[in-house]
N, C-alpha and C positions, 0 to 999 in steps of 0.2 A: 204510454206517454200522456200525459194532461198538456192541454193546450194550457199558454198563457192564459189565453182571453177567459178560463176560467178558473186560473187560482185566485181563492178568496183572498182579500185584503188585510197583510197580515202591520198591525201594530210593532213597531219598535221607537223607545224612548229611551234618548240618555240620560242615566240620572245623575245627581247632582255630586256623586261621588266620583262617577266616572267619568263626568267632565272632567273634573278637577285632576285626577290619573292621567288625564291627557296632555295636562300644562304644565311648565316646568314652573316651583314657588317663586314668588317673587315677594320681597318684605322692603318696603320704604318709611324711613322716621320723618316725617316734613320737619321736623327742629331737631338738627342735631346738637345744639346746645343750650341751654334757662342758665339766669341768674336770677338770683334773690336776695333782696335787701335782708338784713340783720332778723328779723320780727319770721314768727311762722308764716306760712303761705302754701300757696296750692296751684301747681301751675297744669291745663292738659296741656298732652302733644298726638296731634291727630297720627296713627299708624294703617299704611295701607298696604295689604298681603291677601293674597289669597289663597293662606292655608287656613288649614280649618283651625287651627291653636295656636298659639303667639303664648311666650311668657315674656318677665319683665324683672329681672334682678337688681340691687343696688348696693356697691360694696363698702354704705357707711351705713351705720345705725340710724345718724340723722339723717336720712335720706328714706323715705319708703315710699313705695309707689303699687298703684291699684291695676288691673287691666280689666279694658268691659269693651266689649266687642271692637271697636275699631279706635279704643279712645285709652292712651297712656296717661294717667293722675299720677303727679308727682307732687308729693308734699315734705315741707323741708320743718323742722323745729326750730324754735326761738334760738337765736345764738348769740351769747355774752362774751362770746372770744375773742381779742382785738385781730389777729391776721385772718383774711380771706380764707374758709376752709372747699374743699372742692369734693366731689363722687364721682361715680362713673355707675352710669344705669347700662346693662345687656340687656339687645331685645334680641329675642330668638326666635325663629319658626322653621321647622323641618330642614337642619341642619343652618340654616341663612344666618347672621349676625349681623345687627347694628347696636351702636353704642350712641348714647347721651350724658354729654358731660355737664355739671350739675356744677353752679360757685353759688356761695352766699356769704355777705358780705360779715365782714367784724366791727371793732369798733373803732379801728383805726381808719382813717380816711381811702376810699377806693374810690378807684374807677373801673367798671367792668362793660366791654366792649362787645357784643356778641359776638361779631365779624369785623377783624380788621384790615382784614387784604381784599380787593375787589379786583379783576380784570375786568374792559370794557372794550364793547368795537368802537372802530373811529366815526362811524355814526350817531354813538352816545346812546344811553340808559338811564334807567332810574337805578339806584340803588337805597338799600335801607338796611339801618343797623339799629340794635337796641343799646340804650344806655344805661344800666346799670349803677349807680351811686347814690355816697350818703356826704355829699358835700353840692353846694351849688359848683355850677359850672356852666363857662360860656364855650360855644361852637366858633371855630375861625377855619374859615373855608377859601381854597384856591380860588380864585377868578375865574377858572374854566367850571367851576362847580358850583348852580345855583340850588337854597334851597327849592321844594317843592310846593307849590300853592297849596294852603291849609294844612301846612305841615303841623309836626306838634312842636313844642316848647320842654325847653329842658327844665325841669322841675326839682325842688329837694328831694331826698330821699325815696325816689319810687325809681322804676325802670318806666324807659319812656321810650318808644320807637321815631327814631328820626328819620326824615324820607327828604333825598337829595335829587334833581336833576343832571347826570355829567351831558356837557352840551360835547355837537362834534368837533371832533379833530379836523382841521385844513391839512394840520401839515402831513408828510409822508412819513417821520419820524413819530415814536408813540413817546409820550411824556405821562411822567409820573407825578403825585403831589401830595398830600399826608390834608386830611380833616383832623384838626387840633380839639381834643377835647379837654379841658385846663380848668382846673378849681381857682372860683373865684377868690381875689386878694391870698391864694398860697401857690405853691410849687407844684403839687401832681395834677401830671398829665397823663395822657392817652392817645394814640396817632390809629389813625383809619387810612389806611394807605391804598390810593387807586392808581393804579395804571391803566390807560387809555391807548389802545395800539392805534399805530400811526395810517393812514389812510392808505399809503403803498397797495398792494393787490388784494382785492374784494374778496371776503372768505365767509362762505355762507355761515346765517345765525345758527343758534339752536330753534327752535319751534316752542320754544316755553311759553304756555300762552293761550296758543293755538289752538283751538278744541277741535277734538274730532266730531266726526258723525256720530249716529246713535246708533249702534249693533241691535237689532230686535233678535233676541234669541229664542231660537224653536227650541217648542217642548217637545213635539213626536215629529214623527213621520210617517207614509203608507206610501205602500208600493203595490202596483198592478203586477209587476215581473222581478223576479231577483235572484241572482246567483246567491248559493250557500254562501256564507260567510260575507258578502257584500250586501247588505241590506241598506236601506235609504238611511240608514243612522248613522254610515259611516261618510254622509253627505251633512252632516251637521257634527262632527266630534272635533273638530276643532282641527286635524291632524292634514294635510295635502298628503300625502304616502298611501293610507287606504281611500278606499274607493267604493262607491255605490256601481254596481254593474247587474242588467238586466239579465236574463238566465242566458246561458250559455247557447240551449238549444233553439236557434230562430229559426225552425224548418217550418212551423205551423204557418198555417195560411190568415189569421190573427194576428204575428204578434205584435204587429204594431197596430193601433197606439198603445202605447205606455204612459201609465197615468202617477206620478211622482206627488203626494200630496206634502204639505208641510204646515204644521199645526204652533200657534203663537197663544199667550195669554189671550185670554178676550178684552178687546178695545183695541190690540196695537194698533198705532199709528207706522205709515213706512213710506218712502218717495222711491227709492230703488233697489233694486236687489245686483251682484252678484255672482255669475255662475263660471268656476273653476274649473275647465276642466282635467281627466288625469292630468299627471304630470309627465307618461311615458306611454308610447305609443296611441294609437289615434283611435281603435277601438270604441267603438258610444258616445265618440262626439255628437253633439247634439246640432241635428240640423232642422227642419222644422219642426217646431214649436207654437202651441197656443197656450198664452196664460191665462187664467183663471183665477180670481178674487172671492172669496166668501168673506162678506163683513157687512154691520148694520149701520152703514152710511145710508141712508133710506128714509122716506116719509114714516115707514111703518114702526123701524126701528126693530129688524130682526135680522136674520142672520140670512143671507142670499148670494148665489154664486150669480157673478157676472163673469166675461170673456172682458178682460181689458186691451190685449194687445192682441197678435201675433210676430212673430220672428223666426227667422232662418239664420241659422249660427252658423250655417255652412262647413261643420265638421273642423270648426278652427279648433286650434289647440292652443289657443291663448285666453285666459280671462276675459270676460265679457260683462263690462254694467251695461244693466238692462236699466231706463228710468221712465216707469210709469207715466203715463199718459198726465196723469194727476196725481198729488197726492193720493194714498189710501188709506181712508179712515175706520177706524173700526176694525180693523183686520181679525179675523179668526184662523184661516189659512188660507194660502195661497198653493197653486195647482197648475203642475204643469203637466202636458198633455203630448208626449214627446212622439211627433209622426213620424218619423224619419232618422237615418242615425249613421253612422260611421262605420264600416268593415265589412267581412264577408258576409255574402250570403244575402240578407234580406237589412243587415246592419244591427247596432245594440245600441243603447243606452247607457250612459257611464259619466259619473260628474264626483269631482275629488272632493271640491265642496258647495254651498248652496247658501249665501251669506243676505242678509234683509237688512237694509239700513233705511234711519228718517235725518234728514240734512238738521243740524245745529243749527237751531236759532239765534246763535249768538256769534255766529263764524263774522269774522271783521270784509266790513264793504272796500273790496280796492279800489273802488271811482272815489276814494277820499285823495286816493295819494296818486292814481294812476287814469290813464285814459280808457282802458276795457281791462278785463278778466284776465287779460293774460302777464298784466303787470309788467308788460314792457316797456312804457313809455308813461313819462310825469305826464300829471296834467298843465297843460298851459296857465304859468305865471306861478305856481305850485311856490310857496316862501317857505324857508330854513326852518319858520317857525312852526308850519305845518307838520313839515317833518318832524322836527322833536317834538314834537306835542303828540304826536303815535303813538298810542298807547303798546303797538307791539315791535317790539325790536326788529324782527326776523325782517319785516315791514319796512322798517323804518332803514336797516342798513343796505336795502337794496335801491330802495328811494336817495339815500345820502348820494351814494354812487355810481348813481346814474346822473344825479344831479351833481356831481364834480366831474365830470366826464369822463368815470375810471369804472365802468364797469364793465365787463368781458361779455359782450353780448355774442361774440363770432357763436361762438359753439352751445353759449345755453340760450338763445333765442333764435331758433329758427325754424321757417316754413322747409314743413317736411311734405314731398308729391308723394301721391296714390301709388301703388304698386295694384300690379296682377297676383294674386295669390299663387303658386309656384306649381299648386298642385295641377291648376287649368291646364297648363302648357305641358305640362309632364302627362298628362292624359291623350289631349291630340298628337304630340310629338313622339309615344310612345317609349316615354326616355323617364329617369328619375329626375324629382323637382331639381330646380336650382334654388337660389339662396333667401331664406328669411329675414336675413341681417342688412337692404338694401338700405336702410337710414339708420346709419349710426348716428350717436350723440358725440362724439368726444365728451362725455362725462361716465367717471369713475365713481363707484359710489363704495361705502364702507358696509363692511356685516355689521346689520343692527340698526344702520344710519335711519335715522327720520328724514324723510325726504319732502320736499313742494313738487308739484310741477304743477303750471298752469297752463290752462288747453284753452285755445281761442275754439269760435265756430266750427265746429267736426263736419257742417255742411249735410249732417246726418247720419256718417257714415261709423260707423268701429274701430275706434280705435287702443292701443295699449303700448304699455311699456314692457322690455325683458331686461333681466338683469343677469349677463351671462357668465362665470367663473370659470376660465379655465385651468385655471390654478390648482392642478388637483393630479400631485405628483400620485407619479401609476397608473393614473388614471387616464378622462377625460372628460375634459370638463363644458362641451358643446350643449347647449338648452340652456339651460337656468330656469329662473322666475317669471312667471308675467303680473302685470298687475291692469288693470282696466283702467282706462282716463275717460273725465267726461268734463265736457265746458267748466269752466269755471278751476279753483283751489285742489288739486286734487293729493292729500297726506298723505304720506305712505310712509311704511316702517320695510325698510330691504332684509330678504331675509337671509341674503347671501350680498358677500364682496362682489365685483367683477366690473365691468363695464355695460351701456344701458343703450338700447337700442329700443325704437317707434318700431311699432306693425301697424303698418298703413295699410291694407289689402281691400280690393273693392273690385269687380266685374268693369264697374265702371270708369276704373281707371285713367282712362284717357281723357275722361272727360270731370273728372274731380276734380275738386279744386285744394288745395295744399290747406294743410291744417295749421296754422300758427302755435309754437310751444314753447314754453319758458321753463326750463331747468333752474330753478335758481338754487338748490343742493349740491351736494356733491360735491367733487373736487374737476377741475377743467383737466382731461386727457391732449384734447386735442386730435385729431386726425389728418391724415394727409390725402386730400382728393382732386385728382389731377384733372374734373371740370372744374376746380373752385381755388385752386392753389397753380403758383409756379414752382418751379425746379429750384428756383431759389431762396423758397420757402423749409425747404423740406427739413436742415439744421434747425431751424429757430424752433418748427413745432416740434421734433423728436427731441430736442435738449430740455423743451417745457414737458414734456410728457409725465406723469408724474406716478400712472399705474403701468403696473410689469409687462401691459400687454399694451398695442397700438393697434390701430384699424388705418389700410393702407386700401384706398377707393380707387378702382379704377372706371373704362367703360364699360367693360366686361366681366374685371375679376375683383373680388373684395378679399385681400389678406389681413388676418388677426395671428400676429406675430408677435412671440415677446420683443420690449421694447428695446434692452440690450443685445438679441440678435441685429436687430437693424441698424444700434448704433455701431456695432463694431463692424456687421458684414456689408452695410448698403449705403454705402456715400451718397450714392444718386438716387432716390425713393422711388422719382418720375422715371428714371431708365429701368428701374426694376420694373417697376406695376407694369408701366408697355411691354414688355418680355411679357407676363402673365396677360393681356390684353390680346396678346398674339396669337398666344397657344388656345386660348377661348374661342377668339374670333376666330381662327384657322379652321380649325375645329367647326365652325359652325358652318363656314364655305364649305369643308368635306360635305357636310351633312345636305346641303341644299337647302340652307337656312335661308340665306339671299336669294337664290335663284328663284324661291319661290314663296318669297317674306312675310316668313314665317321666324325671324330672330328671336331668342329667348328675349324676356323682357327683363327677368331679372338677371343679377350676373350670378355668377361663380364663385361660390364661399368654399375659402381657401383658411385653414384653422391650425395650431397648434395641440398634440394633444402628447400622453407621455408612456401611452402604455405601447402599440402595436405599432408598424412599423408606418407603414403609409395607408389607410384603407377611401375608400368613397360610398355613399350611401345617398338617402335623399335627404337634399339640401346642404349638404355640404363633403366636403373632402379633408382630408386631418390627415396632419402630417409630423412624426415625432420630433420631440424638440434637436434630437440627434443628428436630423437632415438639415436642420435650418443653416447650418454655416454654408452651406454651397447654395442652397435652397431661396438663401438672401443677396446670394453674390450672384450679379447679374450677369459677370459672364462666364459661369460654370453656372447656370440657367439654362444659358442659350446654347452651351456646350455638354460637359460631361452630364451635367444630372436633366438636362430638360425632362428625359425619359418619365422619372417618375411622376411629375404632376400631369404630364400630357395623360399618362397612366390611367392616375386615379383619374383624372374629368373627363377621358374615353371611357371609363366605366358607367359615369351618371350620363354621358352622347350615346351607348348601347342601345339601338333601337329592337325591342324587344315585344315578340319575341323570333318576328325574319333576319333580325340581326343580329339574335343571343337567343339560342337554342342551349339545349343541357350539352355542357360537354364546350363551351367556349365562352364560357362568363371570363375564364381570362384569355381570351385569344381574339375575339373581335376589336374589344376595346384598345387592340395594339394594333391595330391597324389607323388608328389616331394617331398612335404613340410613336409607328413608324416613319406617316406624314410629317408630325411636328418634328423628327430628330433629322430626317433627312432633302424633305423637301423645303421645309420652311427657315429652318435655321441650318442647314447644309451640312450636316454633320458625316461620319459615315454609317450606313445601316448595322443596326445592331446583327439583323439576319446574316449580314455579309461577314461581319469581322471578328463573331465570337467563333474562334477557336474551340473545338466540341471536349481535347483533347482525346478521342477516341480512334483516330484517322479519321474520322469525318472533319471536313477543313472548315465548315461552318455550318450554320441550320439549313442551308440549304441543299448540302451534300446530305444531311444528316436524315432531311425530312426525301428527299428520292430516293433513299437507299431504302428506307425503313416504312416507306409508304409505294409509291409510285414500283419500284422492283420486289418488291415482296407483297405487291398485290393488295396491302391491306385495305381495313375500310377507315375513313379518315377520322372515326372518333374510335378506334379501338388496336394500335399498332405500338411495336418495341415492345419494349418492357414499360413504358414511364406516360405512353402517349403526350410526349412534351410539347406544351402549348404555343411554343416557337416555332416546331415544325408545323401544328394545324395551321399557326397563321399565313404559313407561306403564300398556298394560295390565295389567297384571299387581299396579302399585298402584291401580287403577281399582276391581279387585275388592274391596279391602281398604276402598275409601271409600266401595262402595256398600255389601257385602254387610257390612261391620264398621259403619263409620259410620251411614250411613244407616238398616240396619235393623238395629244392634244389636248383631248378632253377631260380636261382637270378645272379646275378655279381659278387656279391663278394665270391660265391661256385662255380662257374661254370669257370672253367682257360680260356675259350674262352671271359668272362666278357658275356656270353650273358644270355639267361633266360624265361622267361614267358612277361616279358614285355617289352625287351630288342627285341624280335620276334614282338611283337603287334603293337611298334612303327615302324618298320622297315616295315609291312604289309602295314599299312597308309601311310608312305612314297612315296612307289613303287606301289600303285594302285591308281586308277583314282579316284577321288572327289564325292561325290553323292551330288544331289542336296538341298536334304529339312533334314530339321533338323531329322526329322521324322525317312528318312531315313537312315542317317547316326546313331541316335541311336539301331536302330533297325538291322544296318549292322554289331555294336560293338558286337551284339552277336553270330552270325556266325565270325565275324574274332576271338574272345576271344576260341570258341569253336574247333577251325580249328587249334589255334597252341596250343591248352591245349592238344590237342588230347583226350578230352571230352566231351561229350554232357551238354552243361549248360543249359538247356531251362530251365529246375525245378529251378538253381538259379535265374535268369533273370528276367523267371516269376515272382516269388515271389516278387522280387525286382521292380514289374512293368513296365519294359523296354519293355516287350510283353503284355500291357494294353494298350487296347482303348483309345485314347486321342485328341481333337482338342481344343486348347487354346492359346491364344496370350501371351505371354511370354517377359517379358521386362529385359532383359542381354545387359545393355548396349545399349539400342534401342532395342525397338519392332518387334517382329517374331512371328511367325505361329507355334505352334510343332504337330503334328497331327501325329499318330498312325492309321492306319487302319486297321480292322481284316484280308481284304488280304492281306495287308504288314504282318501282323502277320503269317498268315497260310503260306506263303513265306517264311519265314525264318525258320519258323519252319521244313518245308520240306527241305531247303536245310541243316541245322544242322542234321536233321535224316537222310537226303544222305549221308553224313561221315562214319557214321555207328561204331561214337566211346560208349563209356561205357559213363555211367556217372558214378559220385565222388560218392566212397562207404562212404562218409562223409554228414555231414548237412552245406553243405559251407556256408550257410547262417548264420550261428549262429557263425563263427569262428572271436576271437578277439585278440588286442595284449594281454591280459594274456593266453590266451588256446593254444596258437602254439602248446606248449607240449604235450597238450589234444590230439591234434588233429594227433600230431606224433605215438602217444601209439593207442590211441583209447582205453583207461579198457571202464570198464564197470560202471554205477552209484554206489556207496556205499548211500544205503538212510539213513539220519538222523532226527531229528524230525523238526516240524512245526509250528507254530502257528500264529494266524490271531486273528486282532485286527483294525475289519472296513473294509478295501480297504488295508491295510498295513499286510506283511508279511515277518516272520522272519521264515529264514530258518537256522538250527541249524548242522552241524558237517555233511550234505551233499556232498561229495565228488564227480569229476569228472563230474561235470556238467555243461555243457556249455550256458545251456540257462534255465530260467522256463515260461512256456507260461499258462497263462489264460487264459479258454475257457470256454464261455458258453455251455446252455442245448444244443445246434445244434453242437457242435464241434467247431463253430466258433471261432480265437482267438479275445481275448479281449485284454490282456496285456502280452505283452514281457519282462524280463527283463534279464540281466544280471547273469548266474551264478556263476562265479567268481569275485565279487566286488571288494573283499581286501582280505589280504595274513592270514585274521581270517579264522576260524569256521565257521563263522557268515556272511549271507546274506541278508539284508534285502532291501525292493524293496516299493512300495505304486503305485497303479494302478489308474487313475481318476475314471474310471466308479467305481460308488457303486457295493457293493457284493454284487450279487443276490441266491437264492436256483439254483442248477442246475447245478453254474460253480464249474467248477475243475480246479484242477493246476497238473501242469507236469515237472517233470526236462527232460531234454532232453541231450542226451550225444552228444560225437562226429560224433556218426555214424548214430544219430538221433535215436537212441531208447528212448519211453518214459516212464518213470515210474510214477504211480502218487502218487502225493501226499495229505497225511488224516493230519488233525489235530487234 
């Protein structure tokens, strides 16, 4: 093996070919149409593409035209024809088309218009048209249309550009009006016809205008580390998809640092860079960082590396502008020195792309029109005429309508608070993050769209935008884009549809101060957030909603649901989101989240998606659009379907790995799932009422038959080990040590409890290694805050059974039991030196809490058996009936309370042999038997 720290520096450059392989063609004519007086002539028209060849056709003889790099010569011959004659020029490049239509005049009197239809916003524009003719003629213009200062004059026989001001519209109606163009002392005319939309609801400009930044493009790169096929070149190819990634192998005691150079013409100039990283999984995020500058800014005037910054990216996986301390001039390359990094092991190195920009000096000042950077507010006394005198529209119609007092400031101007990064709390909590999405925008944006956002004082901190699609039938479509924001204008081109959310993340959180941000793109979605909104709200913004998906905020939970779900399933927005605000918060009292306040900070991302059925992961839960009709109906929320959201968000509340060992990734997490269906919203227990059809009468006949009487060990029993029966015990505790004696959350005013203490024990103690161990740990920590001796449950339960077996939860593991891991815990739960339960906790279910509160005595009633099948008749207070053979051995468990009859009746598989007997068994475990 060769250590990083000594492979040479190996050169890669993209060249100029294989950029271009990377980008899809693009071909623009800036003049799709010329006119020509009667006489020869020579008109260009600039073409901008970048393919490597462009040609240039013309389907008349008089017509011919030249092409030379970037510039279309069109030349027309003399013409003594009296009618107007016309051509049509193709421009071609690597399959693209545009066309250029070509008039020139005869000798019959014309008028030729270059453009005669205009649309305009009610802010008002410039527009300009050429005038073509071989007659004098005068200009007569609306009233709402002034010429332009230093406009031209219409002259004989030449083409002439005439440049108009349209002033704005007051009204809310858009009106239309025709510029007369008319030959003087005769008949022909010509109409230029604009319509002006009426001031009604504010709809962002285009960006025509607007210049971007200056991209500095790298010529090479060098790399200190690199995986095959991912080299630092594919950190400059233009593409987010591949990726630069540092060698696979981090075991050497080296291999960080990682030294990333990146090589520019010499002289560039740059003010910031850029760093993208992947777009899937978190792998080589880059966390500390020192940058590095080589360039001849210097007295000496040569080429010298300096240290300009450093920075800790803290393994985000969102876009990151970095902006130089200063300007950098001279640039030759820039060098990062990557200390630190994201994944297992020692960590990696990994960036999708690596982009160098210098700010346009020509970018328009908004203290003309505005009070600061973020373009939210005119300036004081700000006149109409300022406004149309704008030279940029996008500018100008934001100004208008703000200045009519019709601008929709709710949702694209607002202070968005700091958040916790998710991963913080998911590290101490030992749980998977919660949500990314905690600031939404209500703005929707289009694929492709040019977008503004302007960012007031960031206060210092990091921050970005995502752009997230879930639009993605089969699929799903959770992540998206990020793009980086910094003070000031910040363009953006979205590379995908979807809806736009802030990542505000900072350590410091609490003590941040909110970032002020002006959206003025897109289109307004609108959201429904029940700290900012009423109940009474909730129709106006869902009937404005205008993309397919809505964002539904609550204290706890954040839903992104299509918007047609919620119009047909969720009359009350505010009654829903609470349902989901419950099952979070419940949830987090199970956990000992208050008791010992520790509350998540951020909430619960709750998503749509279209391929699997319901899943959870970090940062969010997805659920298919399949489920949403109950899923939105708040009361089969709170009733038949609670189950599966409590579900998935007990899967990311998993305290792991004392509370998810191998072998109960789906069976702890329902011990949430059981709380929220039965305690919180009253349901009845799925344990109790699902019918097995087997003769077992529910999971809990199912799971003592097939665990507790057949001795097994609790991760290796039946045929199926079904995760219904492991969970038993596990809610068992909850019914005794919550229910029964109190200590739960919602008895206890401190919110804490029996399991609210268990989570908080796994929290603050160190990890064990093997699955094994960790089950076998659950029963000394279960013991230790019951202030009970449970070995006799456990036992029973098989947690203290001999076990070695490979186990598949999600991928393949080991669970192994050993009799000295056993005699171990056993002796440390008898150290305690508590009691055990003067109960049969093993037998207690959700009908017997009560049983179990009292403790009477059995009342026996009569029997009868017919096969394997047994009706027991007017039997009172009995918690369990066991079947035992001639040895005492049990055969079959069942259920002593079924249903709210008289009547018990149960069917055992094994055939009825001479020998066995049956038992009712009470609370306290006393047995009585029973004769038929």
């Amino acid at each position: 093996m060769i250590s990083a720290a000594i492979i040479p520096l190996l050169l890669y450059a993209c060249s100029a070919e294989e950029e271009r392989a990377l980008t899809s063609t693009t071909l623009e004519v800036v003049q799709s149409a010329i006119d020509f007086k009667s006489d020869a002539g020579t008109r260009d028209i600039a073409i901008v593409t970048n393919a490597d060849h462009w040609t240039a056709r013309s389907d008349k003889d008089w017509c011919s035209v030249a092409v030379n790099e970037s510039t279309l010569t069109v030349n027309v011959s003399g013409y003594d024809g009296k009618e107007t004659r016309e051509a049509v020029i193709k421009v071609t490049a690597d399959g693209l088309a545009e066309t250029v239509n070509v008039r020139q005049l005869g000798s019959e009197p014309a008028i030729l218009i270059s453009q005669q239809i205009f649309t305009v916003e009610a802010s008002g524009s410039d527009i300009a048209f050429d005038v073509t003719t071989n007659v004098s003629v005068t200009i007569t213009l609306p009233e709402w249309i002034k010429e332009k200062p230093a406009g031209t004059r219409a002259s004989e026989m030449v083409t002439t550009t005439h440049n108009y001001i349209v002033t704005a519209n007051p009204e809310d109606s858009e009106r239309t009006g025709n510029i007369t163009v008319k030959e003087v002392g005769g008949e022909l005319e010509a109409l230029v016809s604009v319509t002006q939309k009426g001031l009604g609801e504010y709809e962002s400009g285009n960006l025509e205008g607007i210049k971007d930044d200056i991209k500095v493009p790298v010529e090479s790169g060098e790399a200190s580390s690199f995986q095959g096929g991912s080299n630092i070149d594919k950190s400059f190819d233009g593409d987010m998809n591949t990726i630069y990634h540092s060698n696979w192998n981090n075991a050497g005691d080296h291999y960080f640092p990682i030294t990333l150079t990146y090589n520019f013409a010499a002289g560039s100039d740059m003010d910031y860079l850029i760093y993208y990283p992947r777009t899937s999984g978190p792998n080589g995020n880059f966390k500390e960082v020192e940058i590095r500058v080589k360039s001849n800014a210097n007295t000496r005037g040569t080429d010298e590396w300096n240290t300009v910054m450093t920075k800790n990216f803290g393994g985000t996986n969102a876009a990151v502008r970095v902006n130089f301390p200063k300007a950098q001039i001279g640039v030759t390359s820039v060098q990062f020195i990557v200390k630190s990094g994201s994944g297992d092991g020692q960590g990696f190195a990994a960036c999708a792309e690596m982009e160098f920009y210098k700010k346009n000096p020509d970018a328009f000042d908004p203290l003309t029109l505005f009070t600061d950077g973020t373009c939210s507010e005119l300036k004081p006394g700000l006149t109409d005429e300022e406004i149309e005198n704008c030279p940029y529209s996008f500018y100008k119609n934001i100004a208008y309508y703000m200045k009519q007092g019709k601008y929709p400031a709710e949702f694209r101007i607002q202070e968005y608070k700091a958040w916790p990064h998710p991963d913080a709390q998911s590290e101490t909590h030992k749980t998977s993050p919660y949500s990314l999405r905690d600031n939404p925008t209500g703005i929707s944006v289009k694929d492709g769209e040019q977008l503004m956002i302007f960012v007031g004082d960031t206060h210092g901190q990091t921050v970005s935008a995502v752009i997230q699609n879930l639009d993605v039938p089969g699929g799903d479509g959770f992540g998206g884009t990020s793009y980086p924001l910094s003070e000031g204008a910040n363009k953006i081109t979205a590379r995908n549809k979807g809806l736009m959310y802030i990542l505000y993340h900072t350590p410091d959180y609490e003590t941040a101060q909110p970032v002020k941000i002006h959206i003025a793109s897109g289109q307004v979605n609108g959201y429904f957030d029940v700290a900012k909104h009423q109940a009474s709200d909730w129709n106006k913004l869902l009937s404005n909603a205008v993309d397919k998906y809505f964002d539904v905020v609550g204290h706890y939970a954040h839903l992104t649901f299509p918007t047609e779900r919620f119009r047909t399933h969720t009359p009350d927005g505010k009654a829903l989101i609470d349902a989901y605000d419950q099952i979070v918060n419940s949830e987090m009292e199970l956990m000992g989240l208050y008791k010992y306040n520790k509350l998540f900070k951020n909430r619960m991302y709750l998503h749509v998606m279209y391929t699997s059925y319901m899943y959870a992961t970090s940062y969010h839960t997805a659920y298919n659009d399949g489920t949403l009709a109950e899923l939105c109906n708040v009361d089969k929320l709170k009733t038949s379907a609670c189950w599966g959201p409590a579900h998935e968000i007990g899967h990311c509340n998993q305290t792991r790995p004392g509370l998810k060992w191998l072998g109960t990734t789906e069976v702890t997490n329902n011990i949430m799932s059981e709380y929220i269906q039965t305690t919180i919203f009253g349901q009845p227990s799925r344990l109790q009422t699902e019918d097995m059809g087997d003769g077992s009468r529910n999971r809990y006949s199912k799971a003592w038959t097939q665990i507790i009487a057949a001795g097994a060990p609790h991760g290796n029993f039946g045929s199926d080990s079904d995760v219904f029966c492991k969970l038993v015990p596990f809610w068992q505790l909850e019914l005794y040590f919550g229910k029964v004696l109190g200590r739960t959350p919602l008895q206890q005013s401190d919110k804490g409890g029996f399991y609210p203490d268990v989570y908080e024990y796994i929290r603050t103690h160190d990890n064990l290694r093997t699955a094994g161990e960790q089950q076998t740990e659950f029963v000394y920590i279960c013991s230790l805050i019951a202030k009970a001796n449970l070995l006799d449950f456990f036992t029973k339960w098989g947690f203290l059974t001999p076990v070695d077996i490979t186990v598949d939860d999600y991928g393949t593991g080991k669970l192994t039991v050993t009799q000295a891991r056993i005699d171990e815990i056993r002796s440390r739960v008898e150290a305690l030196g508590y009691p055990k339960p003067d109960v049969a906790l093993e037998y207690i279910t959700d009908n017997s809490v009560e049983l179990y509160k009292d403790k009477p005595g059995i009342v026996a009633g009569t029997a009868t058996r017919s096969g394997s099948t047994f009706t027991m008749t007017n039997w009172k207070n009995v918690a369990a009936y066991e079947v035992v053979d001639e040895t005492g051995k049990k055969v079959c468990i069942s259920d002593g309370l079924l249903a709210p009859s008289g009547t018990a009746t149960f069917t055992m598989k094994t055939a009825w042999k001479d020998g066995f007997k049956v038992y009712a068994v009470s609370a306290t475990g006393a047995r009585t038997a029973v004769t038929f």
